[in-house]
N, C-alpha and C positions, 0 to 999 in steps of 0.2 A: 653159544657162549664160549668166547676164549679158554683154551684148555689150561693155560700156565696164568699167573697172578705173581708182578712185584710190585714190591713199596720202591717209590721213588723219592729220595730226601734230599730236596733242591731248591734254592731261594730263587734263583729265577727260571720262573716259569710263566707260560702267557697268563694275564696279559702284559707283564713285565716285560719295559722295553729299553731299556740304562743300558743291558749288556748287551753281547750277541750270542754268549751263552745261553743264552732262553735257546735260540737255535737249536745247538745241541742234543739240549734236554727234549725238545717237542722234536724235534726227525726222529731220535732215538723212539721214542712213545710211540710216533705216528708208524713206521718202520716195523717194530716187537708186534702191534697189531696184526699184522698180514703174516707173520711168523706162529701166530698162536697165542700170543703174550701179549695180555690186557694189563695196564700200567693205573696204580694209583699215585700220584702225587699228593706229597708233604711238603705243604709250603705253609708262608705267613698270609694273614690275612692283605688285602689288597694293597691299604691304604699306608702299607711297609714302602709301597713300591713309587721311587720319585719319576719316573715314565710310563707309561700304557700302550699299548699296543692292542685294540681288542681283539682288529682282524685275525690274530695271531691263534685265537680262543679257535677259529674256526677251523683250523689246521687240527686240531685231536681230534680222535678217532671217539667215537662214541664209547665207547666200552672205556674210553679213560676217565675215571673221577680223581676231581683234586679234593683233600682235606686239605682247610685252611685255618690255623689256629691264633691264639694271640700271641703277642710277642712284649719284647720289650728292647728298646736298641740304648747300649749305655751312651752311647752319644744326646742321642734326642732326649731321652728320657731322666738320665741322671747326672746331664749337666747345672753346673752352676757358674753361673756367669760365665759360661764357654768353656768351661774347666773340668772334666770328670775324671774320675780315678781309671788310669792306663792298667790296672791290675782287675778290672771288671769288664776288659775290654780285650780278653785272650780268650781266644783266636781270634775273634772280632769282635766289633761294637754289636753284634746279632747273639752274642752267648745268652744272653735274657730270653732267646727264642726256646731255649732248649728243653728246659723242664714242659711247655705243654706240647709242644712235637713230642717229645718222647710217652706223653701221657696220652696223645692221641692216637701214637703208632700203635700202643699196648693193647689199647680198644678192636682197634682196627684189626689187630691179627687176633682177638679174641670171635670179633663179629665174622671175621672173613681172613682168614689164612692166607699171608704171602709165603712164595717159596723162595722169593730174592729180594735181598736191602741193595738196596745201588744208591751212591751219593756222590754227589758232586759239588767239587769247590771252584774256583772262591762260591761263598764265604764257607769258609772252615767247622764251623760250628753245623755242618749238614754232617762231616761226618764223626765228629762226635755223639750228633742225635741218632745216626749211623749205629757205629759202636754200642750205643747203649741198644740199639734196638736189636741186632746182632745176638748181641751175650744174652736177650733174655728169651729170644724167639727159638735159636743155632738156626738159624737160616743160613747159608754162605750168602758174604757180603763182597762187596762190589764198589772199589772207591776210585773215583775216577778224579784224576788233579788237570783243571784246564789252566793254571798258571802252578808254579811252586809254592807252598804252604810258607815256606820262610827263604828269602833270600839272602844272599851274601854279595854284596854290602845289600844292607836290608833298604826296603823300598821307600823313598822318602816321606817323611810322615808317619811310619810307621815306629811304634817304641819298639828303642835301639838301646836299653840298659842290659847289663849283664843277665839278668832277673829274668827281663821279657825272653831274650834270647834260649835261656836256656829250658822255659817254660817251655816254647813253641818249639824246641828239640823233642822235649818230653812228648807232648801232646804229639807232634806230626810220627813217632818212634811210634806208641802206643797206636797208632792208628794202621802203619805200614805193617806190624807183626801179626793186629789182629785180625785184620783185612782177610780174605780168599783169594783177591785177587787186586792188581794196579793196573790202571787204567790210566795212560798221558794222551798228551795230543800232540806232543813231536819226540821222535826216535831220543831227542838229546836230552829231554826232561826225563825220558823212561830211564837212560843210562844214569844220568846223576843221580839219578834215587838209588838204581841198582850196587851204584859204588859205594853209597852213603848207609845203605842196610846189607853191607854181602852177606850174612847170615839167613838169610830170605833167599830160597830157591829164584834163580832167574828167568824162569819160565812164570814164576808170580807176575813180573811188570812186563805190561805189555803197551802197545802203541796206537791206536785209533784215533789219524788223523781227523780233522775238521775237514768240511768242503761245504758242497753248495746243494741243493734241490731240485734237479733239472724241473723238477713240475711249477720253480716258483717262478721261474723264466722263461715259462710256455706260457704262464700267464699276460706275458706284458704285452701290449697292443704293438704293433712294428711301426717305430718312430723316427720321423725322418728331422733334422734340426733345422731351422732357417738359420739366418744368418752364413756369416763367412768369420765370427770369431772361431781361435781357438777354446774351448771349454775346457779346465782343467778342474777335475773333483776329487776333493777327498772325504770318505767316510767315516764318520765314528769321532771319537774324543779326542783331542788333543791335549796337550800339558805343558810346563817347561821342563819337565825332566826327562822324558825319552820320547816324547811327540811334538817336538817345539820346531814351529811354521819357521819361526824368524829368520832363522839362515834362509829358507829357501826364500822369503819375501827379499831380502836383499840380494838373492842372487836375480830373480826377476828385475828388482831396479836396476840391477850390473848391466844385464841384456838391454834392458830399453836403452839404458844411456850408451850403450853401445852400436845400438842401431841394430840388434839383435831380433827384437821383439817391436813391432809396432803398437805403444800401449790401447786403441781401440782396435786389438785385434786380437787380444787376448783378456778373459774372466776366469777367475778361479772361483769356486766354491766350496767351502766345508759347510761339511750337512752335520749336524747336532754337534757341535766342536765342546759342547762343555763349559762349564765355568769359566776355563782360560778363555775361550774363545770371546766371550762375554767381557772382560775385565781389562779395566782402563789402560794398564801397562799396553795391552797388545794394541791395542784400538790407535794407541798415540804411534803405536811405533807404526801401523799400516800409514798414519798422515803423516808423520813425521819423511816418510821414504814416498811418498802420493800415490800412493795407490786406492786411495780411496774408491776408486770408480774401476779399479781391477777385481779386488780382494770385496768376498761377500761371505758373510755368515751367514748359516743358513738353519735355523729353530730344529731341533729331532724332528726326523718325517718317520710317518708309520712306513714297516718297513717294504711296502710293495710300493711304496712310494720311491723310495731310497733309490731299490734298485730300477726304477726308470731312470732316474735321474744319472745312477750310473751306465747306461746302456747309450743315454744321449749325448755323454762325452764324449772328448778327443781323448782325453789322456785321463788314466786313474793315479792321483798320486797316495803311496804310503810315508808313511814318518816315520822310523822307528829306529831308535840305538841308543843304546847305553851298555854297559856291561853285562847288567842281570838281566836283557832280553834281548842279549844275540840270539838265545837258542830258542828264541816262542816265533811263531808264527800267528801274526792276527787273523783273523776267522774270516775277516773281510779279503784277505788273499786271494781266497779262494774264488770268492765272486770278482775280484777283479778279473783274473786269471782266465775265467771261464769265456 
């Protein structure tokens, strides 16, 4: 039996498959295993989760159990006619999860003592379940940020009132003081926390990049492509705010009309593009420009699927810019990279 025990408090975990933060969380798990350190995960119950991934289940190490509790999401749950109060919905639409995690964590370190809380956001409300499990255990805590807690200018969609604003100062302060340690996933996220809290020893925030599994890429069978097109892929979600194809679809039309690009000689594909991807705007602009028989959306594939799919390309494409994620780096980087 593993010699060391932490509680791990994380909404995505397998077989959740929306982020690619699940990643994270299961290497971290699968990894602490062979270290000595058997991991319990704190999650929601399944059916929280709008993607699945089960293969993913298969990746924990035996000695990991998940507790999975109920929840409540103010979106789903406490709308009214599409409407629900933005004040029941700090840190996130998941704060309804919080009172039975935290009545399960209590359980749980009465039945079997953890010696570490470790949480990781988004969604934020893991480390407030965090915090509370913290102050009532003194375990040192461990809060790991894979995006920032509030951004400036804040993220669109995201309530932008004085109110909210100064709420999620409070909440994200309250967390960074009582924390043991910070935990980011690029050198630039770690520093703007450090400037934003200097009263906080700088040895508290620290850096642990994203990357890739060499074991999940030993798996893939060696693929050879037919054809003579170009294959262009991109992974993961896109949007119009910091992920939006459109520019690059029109610069594809530039090329063909230019003699650039021979259009049967080139297919792009985005693999799980998201709601945008799906929605009439984008769909008219791919005809509107003809690319209908270039440009392919492609449904969420489990993810050892994904990554064939990336390994049989020509080219990996990313999306990304806006102000508030010059400094993130997508997780999928990484596996292009490799």
């Amino acid at each position: 039996m593993n010699q060391h025990h932490a509680l791990f408090v994380a909404f995505h975990v397998p077989p959740e498959a929306s982020s690619s933060g699940v990643l994270r969380t299961l290497k971290y798990v699968r990894y602490l295993d062979d270290l000595g350190w058997r991991v319990t995960l704190l999650s929601l119950a399944v059916d929280a989760y709008d993607a699945t991934d089960p293969a993913l289940d298969s990746q924990l190490p035996a000695s990991c159990r998940i507790v999975r509790t109920r929840y409540l999401n103010t979106k789903r749950h406490l709308s009214l006619a599409r409407r629900y109060p933005a004040l029941l919905a700090l840190p996130d639409v998941w704060i309804g999860w919080l009172p039975w995690a935290v009545a399960a964590g209590r359980r749980l370190f009465q039945s079997d003592p953890f010696e570490l809380v470790y949480s990781t956001s988004p969604h934020a409300t893991a480390h407030l379940i965090a915090l509370s499990m913290a102050r009532r255990t003194r375990v040192p805590w461990v809060a790991d940020f894979r995006d920032p807690w509030f951004e400036v200018p804040p993220e669109p969609g995201a309530p932008n009132g004085p109110l909210f604003r100064r709420i999620d100062r409070i909440l994200e302060r309250t967390v960074i003081e009582s924390c043991d340690a910070v935990v980011t996933t690029t050198a630039q996220l770690r520093d703007m926390l450090r400037l934003r809290y200097p009263t906080q020893p700088a040895a508290k925030f620290t850096t642990i990049l994203n990357g890739y599994d060499e074991k999940d890429f030993a798996a893939l069978p060696g693929e050879t492509r037919a054809g003579t097109s170009l294959v262009v892929v991109h992974a993961g979600t896109i949007n119009a705010e910091f992920r939006d194809p459109q520019p690059f679809f029109a610069a594809v039309r530039r090329c063909i009309d230019a003699g650039v690009i021979e259009p049967d000689r080139v297919r792009v594909k985005f693999l799980g593009g998201g709601p945008f991807a799906e929605s009439p705007g984008l769909k008219a602009t791919v005809a509107q420009l003809g690319l209908e028989e270039i440009i392919e959306f492609v449904p969420r594939l489990p993810y050892a699927e994904s990554l064939r799919e990336l390994a049989r390309a020509d080219l990996l494409l990313l999306l990304q810019f806006s102000p508030d994620t010059s400094g993130l780096v997508p997780a999928k980087l990484y596996e292009y990279l490799r």
